[in-house]
TORBA-960326 format. One record per residue (C-alpha): residue in one letter; x, y, z; residue number from 1; chain. Coordinates in pm, whole numbers, padded with zeros to 5 digits, always signed. Each point is the difference from the previous one (the first is absolute). Example, Ala and Ser with C-alpha at 12.3 -4.5 7.8 and 13.67 -1.06 7.14 Angstrom:
BEGIN
<site "A",<+01230,-00450,+00780>,1,"A">,
<site "S",<+00137,+00344,-00066>,2,"A">,
This chain:
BEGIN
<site "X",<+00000,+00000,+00000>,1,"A">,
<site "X",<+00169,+00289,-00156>,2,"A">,
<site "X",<-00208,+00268,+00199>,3,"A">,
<site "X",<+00148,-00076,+00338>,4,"A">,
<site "X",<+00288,+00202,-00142>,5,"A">,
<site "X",<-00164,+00258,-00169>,6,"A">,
<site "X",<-00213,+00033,+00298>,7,"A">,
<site "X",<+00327,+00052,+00189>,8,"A">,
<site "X",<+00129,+00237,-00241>,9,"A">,
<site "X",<-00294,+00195,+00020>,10,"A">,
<site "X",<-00006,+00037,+00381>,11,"A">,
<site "X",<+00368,+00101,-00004>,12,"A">,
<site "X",<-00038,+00273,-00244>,13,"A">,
<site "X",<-00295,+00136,+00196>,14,"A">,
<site "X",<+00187,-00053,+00338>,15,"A">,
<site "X",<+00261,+00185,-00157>,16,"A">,
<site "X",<-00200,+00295,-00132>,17,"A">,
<site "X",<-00230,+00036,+00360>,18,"A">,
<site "X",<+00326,-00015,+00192>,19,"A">,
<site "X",<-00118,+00013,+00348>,20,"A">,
<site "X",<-00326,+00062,-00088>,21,"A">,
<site "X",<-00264,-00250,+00075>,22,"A">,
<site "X",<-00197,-00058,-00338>,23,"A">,
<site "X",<-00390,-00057,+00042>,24,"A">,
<site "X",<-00064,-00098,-00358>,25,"A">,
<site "X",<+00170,-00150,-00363>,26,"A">,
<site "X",<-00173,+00066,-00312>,27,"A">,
<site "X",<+00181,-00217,-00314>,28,"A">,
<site "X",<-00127,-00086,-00292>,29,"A">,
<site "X",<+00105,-00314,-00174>,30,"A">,
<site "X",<-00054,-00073,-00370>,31,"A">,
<site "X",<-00212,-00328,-00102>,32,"A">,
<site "X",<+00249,-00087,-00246>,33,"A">,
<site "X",<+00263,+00052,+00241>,34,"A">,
<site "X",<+00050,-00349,+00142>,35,"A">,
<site "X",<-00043,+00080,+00362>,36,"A">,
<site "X",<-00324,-00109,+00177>,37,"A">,
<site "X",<-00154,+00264,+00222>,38,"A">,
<site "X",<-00129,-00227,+00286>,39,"A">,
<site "X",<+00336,-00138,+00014>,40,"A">,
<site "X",<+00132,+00362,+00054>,41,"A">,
<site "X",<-00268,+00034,+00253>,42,"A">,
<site "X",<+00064,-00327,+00196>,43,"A">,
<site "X",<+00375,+00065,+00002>,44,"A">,
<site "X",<-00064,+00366,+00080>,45,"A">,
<site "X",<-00067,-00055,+00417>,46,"A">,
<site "X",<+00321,-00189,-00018>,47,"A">,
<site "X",<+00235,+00193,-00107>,48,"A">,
<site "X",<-00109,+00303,+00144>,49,"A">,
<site "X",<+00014,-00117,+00336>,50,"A">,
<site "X",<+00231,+00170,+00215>,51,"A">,
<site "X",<+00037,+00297,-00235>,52,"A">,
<site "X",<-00200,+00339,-00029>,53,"A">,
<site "X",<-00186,-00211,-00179>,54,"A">,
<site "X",<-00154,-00216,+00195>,55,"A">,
<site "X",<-00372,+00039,+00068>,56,"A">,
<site "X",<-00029,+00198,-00339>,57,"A">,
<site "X",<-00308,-00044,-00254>,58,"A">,
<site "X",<+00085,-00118,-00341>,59,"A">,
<site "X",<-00207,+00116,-00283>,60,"A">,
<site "X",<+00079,-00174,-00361>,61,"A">,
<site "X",<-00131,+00118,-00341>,62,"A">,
<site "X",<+00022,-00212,-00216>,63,"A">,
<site "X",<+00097,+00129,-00377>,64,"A">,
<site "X",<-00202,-00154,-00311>,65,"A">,
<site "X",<+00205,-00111,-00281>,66,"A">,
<site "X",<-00048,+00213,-00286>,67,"A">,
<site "X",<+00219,-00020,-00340>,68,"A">,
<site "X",<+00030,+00203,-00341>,69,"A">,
<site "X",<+00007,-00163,-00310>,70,"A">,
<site "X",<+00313,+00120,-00209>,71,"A">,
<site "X",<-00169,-00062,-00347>,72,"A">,
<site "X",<-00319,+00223,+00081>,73,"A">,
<site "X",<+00058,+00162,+00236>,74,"A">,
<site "X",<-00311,-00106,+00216>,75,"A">,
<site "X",<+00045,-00098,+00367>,76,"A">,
<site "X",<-00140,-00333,+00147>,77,"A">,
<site "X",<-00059,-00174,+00334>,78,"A">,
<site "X",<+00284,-00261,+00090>,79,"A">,
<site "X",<-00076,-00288,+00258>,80,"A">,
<site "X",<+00375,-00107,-00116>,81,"A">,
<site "X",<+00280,+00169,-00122>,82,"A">,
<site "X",<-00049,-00121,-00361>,83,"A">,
<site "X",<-00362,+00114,-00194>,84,"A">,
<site "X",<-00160,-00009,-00341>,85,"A">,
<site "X",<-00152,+00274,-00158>,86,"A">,
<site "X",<-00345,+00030,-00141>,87,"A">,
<site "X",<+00237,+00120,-00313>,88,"A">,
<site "X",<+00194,-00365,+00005>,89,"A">,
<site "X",<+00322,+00156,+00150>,90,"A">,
<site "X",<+00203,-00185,+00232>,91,"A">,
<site "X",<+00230,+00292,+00021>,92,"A">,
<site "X",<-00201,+00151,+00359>,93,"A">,
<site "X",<+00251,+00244,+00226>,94,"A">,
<site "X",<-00096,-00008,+00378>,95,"A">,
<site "X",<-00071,+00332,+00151>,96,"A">,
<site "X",<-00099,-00107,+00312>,97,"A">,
<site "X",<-00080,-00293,+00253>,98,"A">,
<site "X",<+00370,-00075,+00091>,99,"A">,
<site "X",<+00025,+00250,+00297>,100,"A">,
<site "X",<+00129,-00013,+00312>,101,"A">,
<site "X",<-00034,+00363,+00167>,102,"A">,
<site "X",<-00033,+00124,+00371>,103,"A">,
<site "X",<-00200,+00209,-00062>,104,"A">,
<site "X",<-00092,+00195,+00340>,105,"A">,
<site "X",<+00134,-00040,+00318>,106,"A">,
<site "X",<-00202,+00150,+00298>,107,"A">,
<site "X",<+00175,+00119,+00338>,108,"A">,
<site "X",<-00111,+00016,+00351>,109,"A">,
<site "X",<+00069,+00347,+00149>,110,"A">,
């Protein structure tokens, strides 16, 4: 389970950023094409927080449809993968979004 880590990586960078600061609430949003599964990012979230000025904080996930532009038309499609047909016949589809991974907010206690 790859998210332990990112889940890790995420705390540390918002540890980092709230110094001493306890932090009441994380806001990320995390791409559906992205490979990482948002309840595994919330089950390893209590974890790793634990003991930092993290722990006890809300998590709040958005979770980012895919959405891709065809490079032969030019007209942009919902992707459930990372590869797509168009209604045109193209396999040529660019992603422009679903593969995010973004902390988005982070909210402070006074």
């Amino acid at each position: 389970m790859h998210e332990l880590g990112i889940t890790e990586n995420i705390v540390a960078i918002v540890s980092e950023k709230a110094g001493n600061t306890r932090v009441k609430r994380v806001m990320l949003e995390i791409g559906q094409l992205s490979a990482i599964m948002p309840d595994a990012i919330r089950f390893c979230f209590d974890v790793c927080a634990q003991g930092t000025v993290l722990e006890g904080a809300e998590l709040e996930i958005a979770e980012i449809a895919g959405l891709g532009q065809c490079c032969a038309c030019g007209a942009q499609i919902k992707l459930k993968m990372l590869a797509g047909v168009c209604s045109c016949g193209s396999l040529d589809i660019e992603c422009l979004q679903g593969k995010e991974l973004n902390i988005k907010e982070i909210e402070v206690i006074d």
